[in-house]
C-alpha positions in Angstrom: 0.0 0.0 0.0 1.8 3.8 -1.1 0.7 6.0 1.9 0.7 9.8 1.0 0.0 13.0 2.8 -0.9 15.6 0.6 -0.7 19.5 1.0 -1.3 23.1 -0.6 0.8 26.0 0.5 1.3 29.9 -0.6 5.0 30.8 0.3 7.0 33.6 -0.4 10.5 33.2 -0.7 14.0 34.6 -1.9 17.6 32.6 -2.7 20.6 34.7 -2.2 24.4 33.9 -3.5 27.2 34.1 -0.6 30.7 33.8 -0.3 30.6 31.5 3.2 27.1 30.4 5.4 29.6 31.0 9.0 28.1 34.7 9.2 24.8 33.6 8.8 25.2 31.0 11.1 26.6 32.8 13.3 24.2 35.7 13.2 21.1 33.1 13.7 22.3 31.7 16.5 23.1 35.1 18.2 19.8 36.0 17.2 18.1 32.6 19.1 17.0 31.2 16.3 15.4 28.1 16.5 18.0 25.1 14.3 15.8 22.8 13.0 18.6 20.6 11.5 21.1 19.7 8.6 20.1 17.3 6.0 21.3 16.1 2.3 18.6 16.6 0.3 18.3 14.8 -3.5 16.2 17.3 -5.9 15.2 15.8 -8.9 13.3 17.6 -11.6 11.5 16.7 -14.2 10.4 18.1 -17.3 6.9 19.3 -17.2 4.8 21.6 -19.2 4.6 24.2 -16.8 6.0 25.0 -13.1 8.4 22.9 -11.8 8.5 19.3 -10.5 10.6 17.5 -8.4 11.6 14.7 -5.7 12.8 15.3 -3.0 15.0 12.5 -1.0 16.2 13.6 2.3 19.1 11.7 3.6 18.0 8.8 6.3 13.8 9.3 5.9 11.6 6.8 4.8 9.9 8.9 2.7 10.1 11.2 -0.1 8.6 14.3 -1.2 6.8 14.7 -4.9 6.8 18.8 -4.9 4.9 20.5 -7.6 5.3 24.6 -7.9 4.7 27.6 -9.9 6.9 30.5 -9.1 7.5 33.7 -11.4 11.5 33.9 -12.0 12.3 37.7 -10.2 15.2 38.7 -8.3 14.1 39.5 -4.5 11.0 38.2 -2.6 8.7 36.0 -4.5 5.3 34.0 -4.3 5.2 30.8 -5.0 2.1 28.1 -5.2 3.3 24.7 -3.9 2.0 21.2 -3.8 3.1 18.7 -2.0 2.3 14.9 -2.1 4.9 13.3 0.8 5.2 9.0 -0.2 6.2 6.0 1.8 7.6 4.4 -0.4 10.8 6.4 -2.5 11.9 3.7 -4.7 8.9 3.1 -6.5 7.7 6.5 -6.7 11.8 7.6 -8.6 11.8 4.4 -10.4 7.8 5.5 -11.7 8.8 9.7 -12.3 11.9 8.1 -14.4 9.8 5.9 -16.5 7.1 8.3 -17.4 9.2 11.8 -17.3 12.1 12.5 -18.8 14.8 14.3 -15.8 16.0 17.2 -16.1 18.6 17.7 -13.6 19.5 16.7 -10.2 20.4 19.0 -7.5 22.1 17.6 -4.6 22.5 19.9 -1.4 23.5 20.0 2.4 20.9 22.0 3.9 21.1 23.6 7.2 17.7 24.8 8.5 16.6 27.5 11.2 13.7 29.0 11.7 13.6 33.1 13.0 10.1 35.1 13.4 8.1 32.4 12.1 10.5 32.1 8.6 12.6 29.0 7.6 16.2 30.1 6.6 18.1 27.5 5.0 22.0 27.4 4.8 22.8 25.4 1.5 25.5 23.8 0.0 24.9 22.6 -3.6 26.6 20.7 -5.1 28.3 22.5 -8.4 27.2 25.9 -7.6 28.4 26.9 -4.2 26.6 28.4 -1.1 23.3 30.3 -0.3 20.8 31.4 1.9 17.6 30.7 1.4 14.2 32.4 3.0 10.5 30.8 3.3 7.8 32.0 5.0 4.2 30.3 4.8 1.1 32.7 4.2 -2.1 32.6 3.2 -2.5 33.2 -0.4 -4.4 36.7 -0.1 -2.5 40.3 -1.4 -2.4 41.5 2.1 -0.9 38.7 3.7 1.6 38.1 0.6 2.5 41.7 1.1 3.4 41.7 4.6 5.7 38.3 3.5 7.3 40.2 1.6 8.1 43.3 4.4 9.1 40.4 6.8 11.5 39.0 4.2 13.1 42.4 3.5 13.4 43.2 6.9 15.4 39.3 7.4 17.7 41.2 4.5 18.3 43.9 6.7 18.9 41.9 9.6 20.8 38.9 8.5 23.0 41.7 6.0 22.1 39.7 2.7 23.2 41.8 -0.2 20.4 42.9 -3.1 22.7 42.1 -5.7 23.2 38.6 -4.4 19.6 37.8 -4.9 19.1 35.1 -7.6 16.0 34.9 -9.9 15.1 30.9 -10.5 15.5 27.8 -9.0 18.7 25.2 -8.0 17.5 23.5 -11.0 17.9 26.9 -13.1 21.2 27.5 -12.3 22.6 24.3 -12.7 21.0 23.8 -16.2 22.8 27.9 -16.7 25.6 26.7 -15.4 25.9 23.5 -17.8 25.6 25.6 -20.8 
């Protein structure tokens, strides 16, 4: 039997290019923010007509994560629709995706995650590109609450001294494929 837990989610979110994650760290943790945990993540995307697809493996879990999203490609804060359909069992479901979809890239990570004023920051590593910081922040999917994301996110700028100019504009999967070419 395939168990699955399925869930829809607005989240607003930004990706920022840095030289080293030990200020960030460092700044989170004088900050009390909450560490969630580090984890190797597997991304693998698929080509798909619209959005983005992907599964995610996280290192040592029994499950995996089938992540379905449609996010415009802008530099800064950003709103993003997200479904997600989490599976018992990871074998079949990669073994399925690669059968009927053809892959478009892999993006393998170290991710360190905190959480600070109701925001997950993750510290990544990828593989091939380097390191970032990453921002999410769940909302409801109304202009009012998307706005105030958005003033919370550039306020975690301020705060966490992440650079405008560092900001990137797609996905892992983006600038890997970028990258390749």
């Amino acid at each position: 039997m395939l168990n699955l837990k399925l869930q829809e989610t607005t989240i607003v979110e930004l990706k920022a290019k840095v030289g080293s994650l030990e200020p960030f760290r460092e700044k989170l943790e004088s900050l009390n923010a909450e560490y969630v945990g580090t984890f190797r993540q597997v991304d693998t995307y698929y080509e798909v007509p619209q959005g983005r697809l992907k599964l995610r493996e996280t290192e040592g879990e029994s499950k995996v994560q089938l992540v379905y999203y449609e996010r415009p490609d802008v530099q800064g804060p950003k709103q993003s629709q997200v479904f997600i359909i989490e599976l018992t069992k990871p074998q079949f479901m990669k073994q399925f995706l690669n059968k009927v979809l053809p892959t478009k890239t892999v993006v393998d990570k170290q991710r360190t995650i905190y959480r600070l004023k109701g925001t997950q920051v993750h510290l990544d590593t990828v593989q091939t590109l380097g390191t970032y910081v990453e921002f999410e922040r769940r909302t409801e999917n109304t202009l009012e609450a998307a706005r105030k994301a958005h003033e919370t996110l550039e306020e975690l700028m301020q705060t966490l001294s992440v650079k405008q100019e560092t900001l990137q504009k797609g996905s892992y999967c983006d600038l890997i494929m970028q990258k390749a070419t």
